[in-house]
N, C-alpha and C positions, 0 to 999 in steps of 0.2 A: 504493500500500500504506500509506501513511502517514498515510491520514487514519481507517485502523483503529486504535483504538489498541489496547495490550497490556492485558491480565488476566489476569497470571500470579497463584497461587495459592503468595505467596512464605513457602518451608517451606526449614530447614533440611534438604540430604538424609543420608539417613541410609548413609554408603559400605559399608556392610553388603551394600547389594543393591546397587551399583554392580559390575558385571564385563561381562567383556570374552569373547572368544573367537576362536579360529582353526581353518583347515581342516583334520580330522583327520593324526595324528604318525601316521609308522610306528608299528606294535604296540607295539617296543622302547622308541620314541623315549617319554619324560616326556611330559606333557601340558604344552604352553605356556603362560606362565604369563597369568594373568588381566590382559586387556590394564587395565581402568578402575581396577582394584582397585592393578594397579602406580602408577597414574598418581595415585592419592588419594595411595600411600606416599610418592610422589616431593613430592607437594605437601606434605607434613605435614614432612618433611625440609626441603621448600625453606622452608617459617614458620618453624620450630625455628633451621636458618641465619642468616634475618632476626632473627630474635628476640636470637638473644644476639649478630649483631652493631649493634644497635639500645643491647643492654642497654652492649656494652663501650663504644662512641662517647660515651654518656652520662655513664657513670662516666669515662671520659679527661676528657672535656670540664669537665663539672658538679664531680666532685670532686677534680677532680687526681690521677687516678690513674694512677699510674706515675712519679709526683715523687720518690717513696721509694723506688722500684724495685720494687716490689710489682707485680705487673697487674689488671689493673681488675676481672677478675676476682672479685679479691680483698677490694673494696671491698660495701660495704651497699646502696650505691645502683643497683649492678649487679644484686640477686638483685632490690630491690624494683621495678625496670623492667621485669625476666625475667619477671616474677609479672604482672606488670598486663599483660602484653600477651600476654594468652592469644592461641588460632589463631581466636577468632570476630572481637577486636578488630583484631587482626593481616589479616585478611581484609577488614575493612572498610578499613581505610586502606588495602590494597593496589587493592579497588575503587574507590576515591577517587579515586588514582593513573591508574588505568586511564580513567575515566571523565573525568576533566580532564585528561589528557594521555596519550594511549595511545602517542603515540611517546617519551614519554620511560620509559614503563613496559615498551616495547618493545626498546628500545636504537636504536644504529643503524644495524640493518638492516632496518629497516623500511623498505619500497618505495611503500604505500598507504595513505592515512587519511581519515577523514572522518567526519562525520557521519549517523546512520542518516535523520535528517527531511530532510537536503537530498540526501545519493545513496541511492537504495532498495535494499538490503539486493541484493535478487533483482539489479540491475544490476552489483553485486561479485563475487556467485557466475556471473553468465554472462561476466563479464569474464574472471576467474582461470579457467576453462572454458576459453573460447575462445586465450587464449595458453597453454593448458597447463604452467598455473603450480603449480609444488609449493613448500610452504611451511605457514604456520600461520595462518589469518584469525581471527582474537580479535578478540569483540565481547561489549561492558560495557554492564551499565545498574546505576547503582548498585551493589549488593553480588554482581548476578548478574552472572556471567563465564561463556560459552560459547569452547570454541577447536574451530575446525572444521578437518580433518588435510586437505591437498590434495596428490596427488601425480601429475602430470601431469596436470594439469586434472578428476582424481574425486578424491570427497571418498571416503577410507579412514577415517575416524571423528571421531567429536565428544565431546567430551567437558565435564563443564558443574560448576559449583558456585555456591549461594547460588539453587538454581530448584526450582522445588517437586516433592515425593515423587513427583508423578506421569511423571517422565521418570526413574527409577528400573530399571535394568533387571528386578527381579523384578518389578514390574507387566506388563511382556511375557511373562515365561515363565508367570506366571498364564495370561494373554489367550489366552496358544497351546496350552496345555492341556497344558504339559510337565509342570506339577507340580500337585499339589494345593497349596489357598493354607493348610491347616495345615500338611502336610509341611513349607513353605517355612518359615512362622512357626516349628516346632521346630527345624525344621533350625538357624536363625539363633541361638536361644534355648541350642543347646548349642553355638553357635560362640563364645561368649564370653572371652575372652582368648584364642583362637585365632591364630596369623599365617597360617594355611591359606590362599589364597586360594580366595574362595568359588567360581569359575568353575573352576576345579581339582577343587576338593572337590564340583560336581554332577556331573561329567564322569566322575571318580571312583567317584563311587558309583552311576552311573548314570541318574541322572536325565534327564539332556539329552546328546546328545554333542556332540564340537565344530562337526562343523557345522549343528547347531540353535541352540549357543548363538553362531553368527557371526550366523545368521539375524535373531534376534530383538536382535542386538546392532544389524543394519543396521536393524531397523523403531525402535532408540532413537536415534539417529543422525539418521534422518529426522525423526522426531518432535522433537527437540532444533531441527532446522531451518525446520520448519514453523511453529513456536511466534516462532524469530525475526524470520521472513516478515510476525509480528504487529506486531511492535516499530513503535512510532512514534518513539523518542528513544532513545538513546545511542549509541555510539563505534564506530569499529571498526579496525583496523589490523591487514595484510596483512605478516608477515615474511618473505621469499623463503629457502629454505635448501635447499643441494644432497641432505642427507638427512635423513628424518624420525625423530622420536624411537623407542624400539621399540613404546611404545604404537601408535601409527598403525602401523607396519609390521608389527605383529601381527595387529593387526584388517586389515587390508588388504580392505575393504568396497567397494573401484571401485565406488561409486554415479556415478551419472550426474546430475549436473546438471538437465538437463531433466526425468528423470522428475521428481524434490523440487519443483520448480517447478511444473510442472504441477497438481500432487496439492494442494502449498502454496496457490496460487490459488485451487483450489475450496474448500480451506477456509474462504479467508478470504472468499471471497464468500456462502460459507456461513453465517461469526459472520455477518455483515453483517447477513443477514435473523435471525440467531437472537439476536442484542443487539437487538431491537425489543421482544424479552420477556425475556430475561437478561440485565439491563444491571447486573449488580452480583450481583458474589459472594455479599454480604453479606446478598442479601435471604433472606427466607425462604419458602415456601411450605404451604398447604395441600390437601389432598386436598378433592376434590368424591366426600362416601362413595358419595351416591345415584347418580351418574354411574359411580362404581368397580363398586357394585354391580350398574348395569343393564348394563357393559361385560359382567359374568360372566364365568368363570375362561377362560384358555387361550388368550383374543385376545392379549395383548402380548407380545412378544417376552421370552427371558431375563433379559434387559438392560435393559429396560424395567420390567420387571415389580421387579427388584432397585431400579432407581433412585426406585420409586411407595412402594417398602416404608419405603425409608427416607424421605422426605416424610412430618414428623409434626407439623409446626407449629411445630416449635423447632430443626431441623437449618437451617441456612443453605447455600446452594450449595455455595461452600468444604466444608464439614464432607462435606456428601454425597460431593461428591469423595474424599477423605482415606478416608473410610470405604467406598468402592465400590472404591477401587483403581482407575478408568478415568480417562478423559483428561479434563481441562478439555472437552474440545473432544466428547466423544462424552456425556459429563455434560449438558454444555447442547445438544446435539444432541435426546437425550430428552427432554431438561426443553420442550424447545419443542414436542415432538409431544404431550407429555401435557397442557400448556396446549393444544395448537392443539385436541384433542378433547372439555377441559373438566373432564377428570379433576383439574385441578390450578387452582389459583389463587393467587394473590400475599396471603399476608395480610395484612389492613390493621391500622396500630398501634390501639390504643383513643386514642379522644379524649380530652385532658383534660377533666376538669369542673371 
């Protein structure tokens, strides 16, 4: 696996559309709360933590605070520390940590570590499988951070930060035709200072119920997994723990191992042959009209036909993704059959003169 490398399409996500779900409550019982949406809160609380005890350490330290009996608190140096180290900066040094040292970002109880380029990802999830290991496997590349929930050797959920829009759970409830994608955009649009959790509030007003949105919660999960199947470089570290946080034991998604695997593989034998013509996000493409035109209407598929639309000379892969809402992976999937038919072509820069 490791001589594929990654092409993630790195986007800040947006935890707007991060949620979670569970298998329907008694009539009475509340709807449970949104497994992803909880787990963003818990992190923003866990930076906020770090943060002002980052800021009080500095002011003890730096200007002697607490020499006068005052607490550090108290001091100028303390607000200007709190201030600079917003949750993006705050995250980056936390991936840092992670990324150079996963077991000391782990603590110690960490059971497992290593490297993704010397043990292959797939060899860790059949391992923690096969001893029916529950715990937490957290794997860093730089500022992205996925933690995958194991409990008795299935993975119950994944959950991920710093990886692009398209592992986003509304891009599934689009895909499955739970909702329409303006309903989803208003919806979002009048959530704004809301603390509702959004997986509540569809479930609520009927859009989805909970067991659609566990569904589509297990196909991001997967997807989050598949994506790391790609990885050729960074960390990873297995915490063993007798119970899982309630995130995980909300979502409680018993995936199987071997399926993700199996699926994970043909993808990536799949980039294999489709980076021989998408080898860079970045490039751009054009249409072949005369070839579009002689195709005539009603050959290409939905998905096809959306991904040819947006091919205008100036959208770059990246962007087409972002703007189609599908996966990396179904994005250049297209992108290869419309080259392979000649509808498309690579455009070449002008030469200087």
């Amino acid at each position: 696996i490791a001589k594929y490398r990654a092409r993630d399409v790195a986007a800040e996500p947006a935890p707007e559309l991060l949620s979670g779900g569970t298998e329907p409550a008694p009539a009475e019982a509340p709807v449970p709360a949104d497994a992803a949406d909880a787990a963003a809160r818990v992190r923003r609380q866990a930076l906020a933590s770090l943060r002002s005890g980052i800021a009080r350490a500095v002011a003890a330290k730096v200007a002697g605070a607490g020499g006068d009996g005052s607490p550090p608190e108290a001091h100028p140096i303390y607000t200007q520390v709190e201030s600079a180290l917003d949750d993006s900066t705050l995250e980056g040094l936390v991936g840092q940590l992670h990324t150079a040292s996963p077991e000391l970002a782990a603590g110690e109880d960490h059971v497992l570590s290593g490297e993704v380029h010397v043990v292959p990802l797939a060899q860790v999830l059949q391992l923690l499988q096969d001893q029916s290991q529950t715990g937490i496997l957290t794997i860093t590349r730089g500022t992205a951070k996925v933690d995958v929930y194991f409990r008795q050797g299935k993975v119950e959920f994944a959950f991920a930060a710093g990886v692009s829009e398209e592992f986003l759970l509304g891009r599934f409830i689009i895909d499955n035709n739970l909702m329409a994608r303006q309903d989803l955009d208003t919806l979002l649009k009048s959530r704004t200072g809301s603390t509702q959790l959004l997986g509540a509030q569809l479930v609520k007003l009927g859009y989805v119920t909970p067991g659609e949105l566990r569904q589509v919660m297990g196909q991001q999960t997967s997807e989050l997994i598949y994506e790391l199947l790609r990885w050729s470089a960074g960390r990873f570290v297995f915490r063993a723990t007798k119970e899982l946080p309630a995130v995980a034991l909300d979502a409680a998604l018993g995936l199987s191992i071997e399926g993700i695997l199996m699926e994970g593989f043909r993808r990536v034998d799949e980039w294999h042959l489709i980076e021989k013509e998408v080898d860079n996000f970045d490039v751009v493409f054009v249409r072949n009209e005369d070839a579009v035109a002689h195709m005539g209407k009603g050959r290409l598929t939905r998905e096809e036909q959306t991904i040819l639309d947006l091919v205008n000379g100036k959208n770059t892969v990246k962007e087409i993704i972002r703007q189609s809402r599908m996966s990396s992976f179904d994005v250049s999937k297209m992108l290869y059959r419309l080259l392979s038919i000649k509808l498309l072509r690579k455009r070449v820069a002008p030469v200087a003169v």
